[in-house]
N, CA, C and O atoms as CSV, one atom per row, in Angstrom:
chain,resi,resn,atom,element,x,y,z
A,1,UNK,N,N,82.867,98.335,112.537
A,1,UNK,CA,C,81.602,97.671,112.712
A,1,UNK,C,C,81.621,96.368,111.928
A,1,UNK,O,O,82.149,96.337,110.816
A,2,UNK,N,N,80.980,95.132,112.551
A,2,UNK,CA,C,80.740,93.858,111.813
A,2,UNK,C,C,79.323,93.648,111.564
A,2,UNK,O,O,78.563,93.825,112.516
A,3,UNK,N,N,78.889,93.332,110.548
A,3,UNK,CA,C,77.643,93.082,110.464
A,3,UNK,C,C,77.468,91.291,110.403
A,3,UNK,O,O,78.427,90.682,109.929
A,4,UNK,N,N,76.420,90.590,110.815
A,4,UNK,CA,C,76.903,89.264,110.861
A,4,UNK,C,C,75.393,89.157,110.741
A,4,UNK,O,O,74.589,90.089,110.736
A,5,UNK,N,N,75.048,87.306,110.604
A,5,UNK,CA,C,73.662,86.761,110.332
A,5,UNK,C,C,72.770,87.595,109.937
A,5,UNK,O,O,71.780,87.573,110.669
A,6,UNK,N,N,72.707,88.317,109.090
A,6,UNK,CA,C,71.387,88.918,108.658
A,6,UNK,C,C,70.236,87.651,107.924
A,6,UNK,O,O,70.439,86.757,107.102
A,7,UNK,N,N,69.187,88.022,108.556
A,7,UNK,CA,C,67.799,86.888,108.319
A,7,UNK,C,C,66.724,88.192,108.258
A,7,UNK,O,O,66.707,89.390,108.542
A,8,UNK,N,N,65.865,87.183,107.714
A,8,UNK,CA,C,64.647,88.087,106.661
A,8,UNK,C,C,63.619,87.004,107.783
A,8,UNK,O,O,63.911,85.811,107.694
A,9,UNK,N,N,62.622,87.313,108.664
A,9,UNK,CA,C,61.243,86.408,108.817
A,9,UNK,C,C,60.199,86.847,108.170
A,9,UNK,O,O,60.104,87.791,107.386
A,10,UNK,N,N,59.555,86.231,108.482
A,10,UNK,CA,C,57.704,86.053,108.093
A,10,UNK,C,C,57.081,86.579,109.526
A,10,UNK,O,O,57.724,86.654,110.573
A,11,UNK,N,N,55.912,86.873,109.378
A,11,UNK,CA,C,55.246,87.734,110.315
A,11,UNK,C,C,55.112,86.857,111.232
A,11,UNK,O,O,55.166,87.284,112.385
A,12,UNK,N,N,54.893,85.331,111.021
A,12,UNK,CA,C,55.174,84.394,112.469
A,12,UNK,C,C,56.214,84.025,113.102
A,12,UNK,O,O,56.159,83.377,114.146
A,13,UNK,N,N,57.410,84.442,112.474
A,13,UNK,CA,C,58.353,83.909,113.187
A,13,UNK,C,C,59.798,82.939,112.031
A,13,UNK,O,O,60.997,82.661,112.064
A,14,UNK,N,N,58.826,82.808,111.332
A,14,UNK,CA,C,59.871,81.755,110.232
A,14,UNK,C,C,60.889,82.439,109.781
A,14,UNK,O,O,60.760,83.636,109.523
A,15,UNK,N,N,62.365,81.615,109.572
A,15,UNK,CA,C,63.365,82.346,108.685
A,15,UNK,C,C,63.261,82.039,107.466
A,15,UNK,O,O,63.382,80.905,107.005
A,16,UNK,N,N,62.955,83.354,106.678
A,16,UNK,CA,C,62.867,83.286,105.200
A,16,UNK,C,C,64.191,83.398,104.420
A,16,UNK,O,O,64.151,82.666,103.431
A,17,UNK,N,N,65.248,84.012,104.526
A,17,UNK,CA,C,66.429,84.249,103.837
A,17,UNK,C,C,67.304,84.361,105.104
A,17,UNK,O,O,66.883,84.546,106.246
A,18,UNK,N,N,68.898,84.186,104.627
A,18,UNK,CA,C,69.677,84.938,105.485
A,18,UNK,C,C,70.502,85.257,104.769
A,18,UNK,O,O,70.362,85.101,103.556
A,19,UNK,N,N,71.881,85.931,105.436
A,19,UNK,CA,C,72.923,86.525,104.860
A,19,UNK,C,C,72.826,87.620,103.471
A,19,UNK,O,O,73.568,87.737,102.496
A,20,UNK,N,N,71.736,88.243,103.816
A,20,UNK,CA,C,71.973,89.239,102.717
A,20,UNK,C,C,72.592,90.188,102.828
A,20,UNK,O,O,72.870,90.840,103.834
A,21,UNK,N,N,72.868,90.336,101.708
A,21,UNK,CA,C,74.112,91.261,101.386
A,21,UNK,C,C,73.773,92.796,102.107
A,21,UNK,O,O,72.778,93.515,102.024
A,22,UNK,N,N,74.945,92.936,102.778
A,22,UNK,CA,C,74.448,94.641,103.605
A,22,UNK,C,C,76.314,95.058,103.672
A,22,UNK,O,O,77.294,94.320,103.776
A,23,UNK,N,N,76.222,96.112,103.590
A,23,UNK,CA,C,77.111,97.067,104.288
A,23,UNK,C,C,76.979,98.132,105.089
A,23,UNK,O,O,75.966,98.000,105.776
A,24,UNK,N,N,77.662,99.320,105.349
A,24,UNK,CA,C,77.880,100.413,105.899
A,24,UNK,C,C,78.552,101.375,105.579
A,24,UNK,O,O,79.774,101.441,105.717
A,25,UNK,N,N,77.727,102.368,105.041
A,25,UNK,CA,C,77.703,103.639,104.148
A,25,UNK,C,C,78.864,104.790,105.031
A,25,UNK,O,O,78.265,105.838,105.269
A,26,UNK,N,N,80.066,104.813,105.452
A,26,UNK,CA,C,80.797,105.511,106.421
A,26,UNK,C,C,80.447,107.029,106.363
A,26,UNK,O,O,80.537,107.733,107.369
A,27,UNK,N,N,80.073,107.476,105.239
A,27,UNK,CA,C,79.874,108.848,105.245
A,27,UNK,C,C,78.725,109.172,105.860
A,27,UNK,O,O,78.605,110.099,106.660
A,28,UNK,N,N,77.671,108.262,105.428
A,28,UNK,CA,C,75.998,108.836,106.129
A,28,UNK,C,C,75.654,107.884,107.248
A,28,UNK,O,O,74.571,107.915,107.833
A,29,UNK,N,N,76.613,107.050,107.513
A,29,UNK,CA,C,76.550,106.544,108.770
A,29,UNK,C,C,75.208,105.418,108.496
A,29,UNK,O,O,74.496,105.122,109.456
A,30,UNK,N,N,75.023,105.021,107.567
A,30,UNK,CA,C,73.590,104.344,107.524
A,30,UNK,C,C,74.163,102.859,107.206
A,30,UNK,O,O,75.251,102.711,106.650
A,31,UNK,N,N,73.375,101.812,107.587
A,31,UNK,CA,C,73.165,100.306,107.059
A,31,UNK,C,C,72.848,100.397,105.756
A,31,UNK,O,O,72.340,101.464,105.410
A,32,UNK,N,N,73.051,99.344,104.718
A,32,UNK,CA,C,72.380,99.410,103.411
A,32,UNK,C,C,72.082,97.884,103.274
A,32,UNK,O,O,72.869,97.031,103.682
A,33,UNK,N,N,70.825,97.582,102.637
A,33,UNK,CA,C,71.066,96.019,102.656
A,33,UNK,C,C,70.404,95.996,101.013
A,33,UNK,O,O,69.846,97.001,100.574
A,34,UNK,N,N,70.519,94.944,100.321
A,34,UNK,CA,C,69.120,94.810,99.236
A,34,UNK,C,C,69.023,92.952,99.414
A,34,UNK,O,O,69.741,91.952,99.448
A,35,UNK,N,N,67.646,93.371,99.486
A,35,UNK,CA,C,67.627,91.621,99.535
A,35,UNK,C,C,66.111,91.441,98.025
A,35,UNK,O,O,65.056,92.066,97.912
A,36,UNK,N,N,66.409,90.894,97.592
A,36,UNK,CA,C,65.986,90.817,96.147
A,36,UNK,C,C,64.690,89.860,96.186
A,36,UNK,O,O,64.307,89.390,95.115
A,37,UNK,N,N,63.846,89.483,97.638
A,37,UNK,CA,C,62.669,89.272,97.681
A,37,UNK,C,C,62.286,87.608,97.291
A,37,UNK,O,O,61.299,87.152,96.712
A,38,UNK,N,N,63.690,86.812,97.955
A,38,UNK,CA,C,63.397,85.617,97.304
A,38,UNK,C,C,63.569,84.377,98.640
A,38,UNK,O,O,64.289,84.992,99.427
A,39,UNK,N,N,63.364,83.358,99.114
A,39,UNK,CA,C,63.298,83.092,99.686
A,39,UNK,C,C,64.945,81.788,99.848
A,39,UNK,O,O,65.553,81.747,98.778
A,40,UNK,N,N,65.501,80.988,100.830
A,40,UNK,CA,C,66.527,80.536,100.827
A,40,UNK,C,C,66.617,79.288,99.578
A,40,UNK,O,O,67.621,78.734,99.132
A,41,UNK,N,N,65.353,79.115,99.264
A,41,UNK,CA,C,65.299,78.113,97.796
A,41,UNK,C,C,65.483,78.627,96.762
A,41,UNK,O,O,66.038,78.167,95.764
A,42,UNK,N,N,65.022,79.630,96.935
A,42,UNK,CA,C,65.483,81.220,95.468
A,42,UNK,C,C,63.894,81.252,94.777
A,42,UNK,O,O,63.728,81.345,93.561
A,43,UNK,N,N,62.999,81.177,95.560
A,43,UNK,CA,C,61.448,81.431,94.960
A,43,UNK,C,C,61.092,82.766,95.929
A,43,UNK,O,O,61.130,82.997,97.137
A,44,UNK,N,N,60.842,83.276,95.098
A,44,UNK,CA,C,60.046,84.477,95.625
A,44,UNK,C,C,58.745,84.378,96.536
A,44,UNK,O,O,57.654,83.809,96.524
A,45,UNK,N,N,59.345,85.098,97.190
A,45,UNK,CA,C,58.278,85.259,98.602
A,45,UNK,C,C,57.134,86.105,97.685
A,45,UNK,O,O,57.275,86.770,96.659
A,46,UNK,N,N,55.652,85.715,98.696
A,46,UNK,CA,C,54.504,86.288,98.583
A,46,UNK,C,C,54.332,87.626,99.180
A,46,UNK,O,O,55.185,88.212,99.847
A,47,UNK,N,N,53.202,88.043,98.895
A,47,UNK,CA,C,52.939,89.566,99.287
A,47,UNK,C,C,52.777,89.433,100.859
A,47,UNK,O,O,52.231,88.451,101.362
A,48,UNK,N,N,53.397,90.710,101.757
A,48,UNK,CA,C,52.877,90.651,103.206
A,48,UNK,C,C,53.924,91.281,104.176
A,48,UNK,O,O,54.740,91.932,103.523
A,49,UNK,N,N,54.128,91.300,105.264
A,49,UNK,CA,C,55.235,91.763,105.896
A,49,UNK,C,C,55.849,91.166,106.505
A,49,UNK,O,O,55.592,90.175,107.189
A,50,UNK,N,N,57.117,91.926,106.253
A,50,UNK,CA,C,58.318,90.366,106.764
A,50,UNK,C,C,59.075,91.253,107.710
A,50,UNK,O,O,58.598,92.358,107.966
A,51,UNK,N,N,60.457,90.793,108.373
A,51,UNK,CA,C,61.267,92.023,109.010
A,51,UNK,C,C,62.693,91.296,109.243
A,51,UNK,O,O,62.825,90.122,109.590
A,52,UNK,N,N,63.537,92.043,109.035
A,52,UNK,CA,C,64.875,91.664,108.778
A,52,UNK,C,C,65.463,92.011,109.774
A,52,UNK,O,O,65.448,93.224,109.986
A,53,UNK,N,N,66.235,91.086,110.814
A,53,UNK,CA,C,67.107,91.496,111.854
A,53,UNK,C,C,68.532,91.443,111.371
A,53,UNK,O,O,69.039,90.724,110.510
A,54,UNK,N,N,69.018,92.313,112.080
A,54,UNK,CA,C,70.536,92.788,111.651
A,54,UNK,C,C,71.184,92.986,112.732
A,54,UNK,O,O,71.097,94.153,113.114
A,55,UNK,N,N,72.288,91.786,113.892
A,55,UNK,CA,C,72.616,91.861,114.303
A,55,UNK,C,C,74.406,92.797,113.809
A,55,UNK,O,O,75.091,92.535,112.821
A,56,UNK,N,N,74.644,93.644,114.674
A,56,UNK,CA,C,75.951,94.228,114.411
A,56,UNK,C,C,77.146,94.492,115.574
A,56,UNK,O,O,76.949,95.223,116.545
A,57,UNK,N,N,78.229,93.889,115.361
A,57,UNK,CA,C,79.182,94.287,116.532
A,57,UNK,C,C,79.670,95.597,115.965
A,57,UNK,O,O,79.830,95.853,114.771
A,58,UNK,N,N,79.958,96.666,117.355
A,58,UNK,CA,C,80.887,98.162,117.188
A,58,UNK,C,C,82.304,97.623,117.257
A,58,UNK,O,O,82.184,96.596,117.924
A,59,UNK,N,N,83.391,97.742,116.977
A,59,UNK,CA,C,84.668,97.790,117.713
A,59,UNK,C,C,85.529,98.980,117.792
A,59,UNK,O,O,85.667,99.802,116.886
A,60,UNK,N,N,86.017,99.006,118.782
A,60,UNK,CA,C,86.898,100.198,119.060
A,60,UNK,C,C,88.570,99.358,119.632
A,60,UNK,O,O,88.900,98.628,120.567
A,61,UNK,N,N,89.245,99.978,118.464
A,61,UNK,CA,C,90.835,99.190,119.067
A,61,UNK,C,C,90.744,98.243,118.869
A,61,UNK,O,O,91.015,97.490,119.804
A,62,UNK,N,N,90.351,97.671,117.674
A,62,UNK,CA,C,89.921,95.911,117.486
A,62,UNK,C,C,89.221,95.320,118.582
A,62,UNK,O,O,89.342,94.096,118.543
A,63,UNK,N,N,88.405,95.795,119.726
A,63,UNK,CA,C,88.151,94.919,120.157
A,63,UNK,C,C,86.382,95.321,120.389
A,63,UNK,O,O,86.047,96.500,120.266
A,64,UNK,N,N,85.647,94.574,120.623
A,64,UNK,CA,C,84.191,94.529,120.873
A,64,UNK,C,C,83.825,95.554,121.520
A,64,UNK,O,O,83.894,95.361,122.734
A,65,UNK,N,N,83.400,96.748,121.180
A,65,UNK,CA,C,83.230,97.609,122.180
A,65,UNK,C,C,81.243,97.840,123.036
A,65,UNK,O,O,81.146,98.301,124.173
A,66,UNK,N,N,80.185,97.498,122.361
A,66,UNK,CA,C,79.205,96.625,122.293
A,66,UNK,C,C,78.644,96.374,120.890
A,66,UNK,O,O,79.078,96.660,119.774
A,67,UNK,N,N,77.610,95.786,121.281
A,67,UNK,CA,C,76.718,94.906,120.451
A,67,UNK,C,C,75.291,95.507,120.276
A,67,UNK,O,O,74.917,96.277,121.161
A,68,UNK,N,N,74.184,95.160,118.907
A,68,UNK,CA,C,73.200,95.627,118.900
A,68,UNK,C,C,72.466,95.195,117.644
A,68,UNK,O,O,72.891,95.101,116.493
A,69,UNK,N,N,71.212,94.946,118.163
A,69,UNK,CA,C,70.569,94.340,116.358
A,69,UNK,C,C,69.458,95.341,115.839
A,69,UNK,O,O,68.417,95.628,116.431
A,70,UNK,N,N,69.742,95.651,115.034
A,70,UNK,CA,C,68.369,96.208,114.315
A,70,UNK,C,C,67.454,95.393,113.693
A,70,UNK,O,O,67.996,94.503,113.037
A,71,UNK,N,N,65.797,95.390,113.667
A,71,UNK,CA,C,64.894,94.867,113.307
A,71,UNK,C,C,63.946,95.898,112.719
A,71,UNK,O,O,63.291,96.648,113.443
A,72,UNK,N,N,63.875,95.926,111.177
A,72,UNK,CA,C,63.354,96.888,110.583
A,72,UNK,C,C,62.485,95.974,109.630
A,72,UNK,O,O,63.042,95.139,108.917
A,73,UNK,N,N,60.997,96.155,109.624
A,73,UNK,CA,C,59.914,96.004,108.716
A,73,UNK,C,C,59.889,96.085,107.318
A,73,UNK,O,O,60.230,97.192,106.902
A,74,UNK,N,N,59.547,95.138,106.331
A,74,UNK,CA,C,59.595,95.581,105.160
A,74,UNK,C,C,58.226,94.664,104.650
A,74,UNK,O,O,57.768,93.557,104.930
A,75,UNK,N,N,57.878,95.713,103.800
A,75,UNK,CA,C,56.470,94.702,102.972
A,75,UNK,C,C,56.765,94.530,101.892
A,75,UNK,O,O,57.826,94.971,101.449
A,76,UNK,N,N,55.980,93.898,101.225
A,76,UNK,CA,C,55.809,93.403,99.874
A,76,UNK,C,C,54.588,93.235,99.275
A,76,UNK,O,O,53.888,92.321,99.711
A,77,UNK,N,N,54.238,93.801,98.520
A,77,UNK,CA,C,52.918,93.743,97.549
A,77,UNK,C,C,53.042,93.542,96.315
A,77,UNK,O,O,54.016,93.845,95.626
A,78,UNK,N,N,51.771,92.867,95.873
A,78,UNK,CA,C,52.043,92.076,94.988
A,78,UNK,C,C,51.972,93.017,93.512
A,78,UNK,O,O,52.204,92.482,92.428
């Protein structure tokens, strides 16, 4: 699996961060990401909900076997 462009938006649409740091847990089969709540200037984002897409390629035999993004919700309070 490749994980690639990970971006953080704002509830309208804006890109707040990208490339945060994520892997893939092989044993529990899960994504892991931590993104430390700061924005691409390095100021911390405000309280509210944001959502992080996580595009990921599968491969099988080195080669692309498909494609798929996850978009999972995260809030923040202050």
């Amino acid at each position: 699996m490749c994980i690639r462009d990970r971006h953080i938006f704002d509830a309208v649409g804006n890109e707040i961060a990208r490339n945060i740091p994520m892997g893939y847990h092989e044993k529990t089969k899960q994504l892991i990401g931590l993104w430390n709540g700061r924005n691409t200037l390095g100021r911390i984002v405000g309280p509210g909900g944001y959502a992080a897409v996580i595009p990921v390629e599968f491969k099988f035999n080195g080669k692309v076997s498909h494609r798929a993004t996850f978009t999972r919700t995260i809030g923040i309070r202050e």
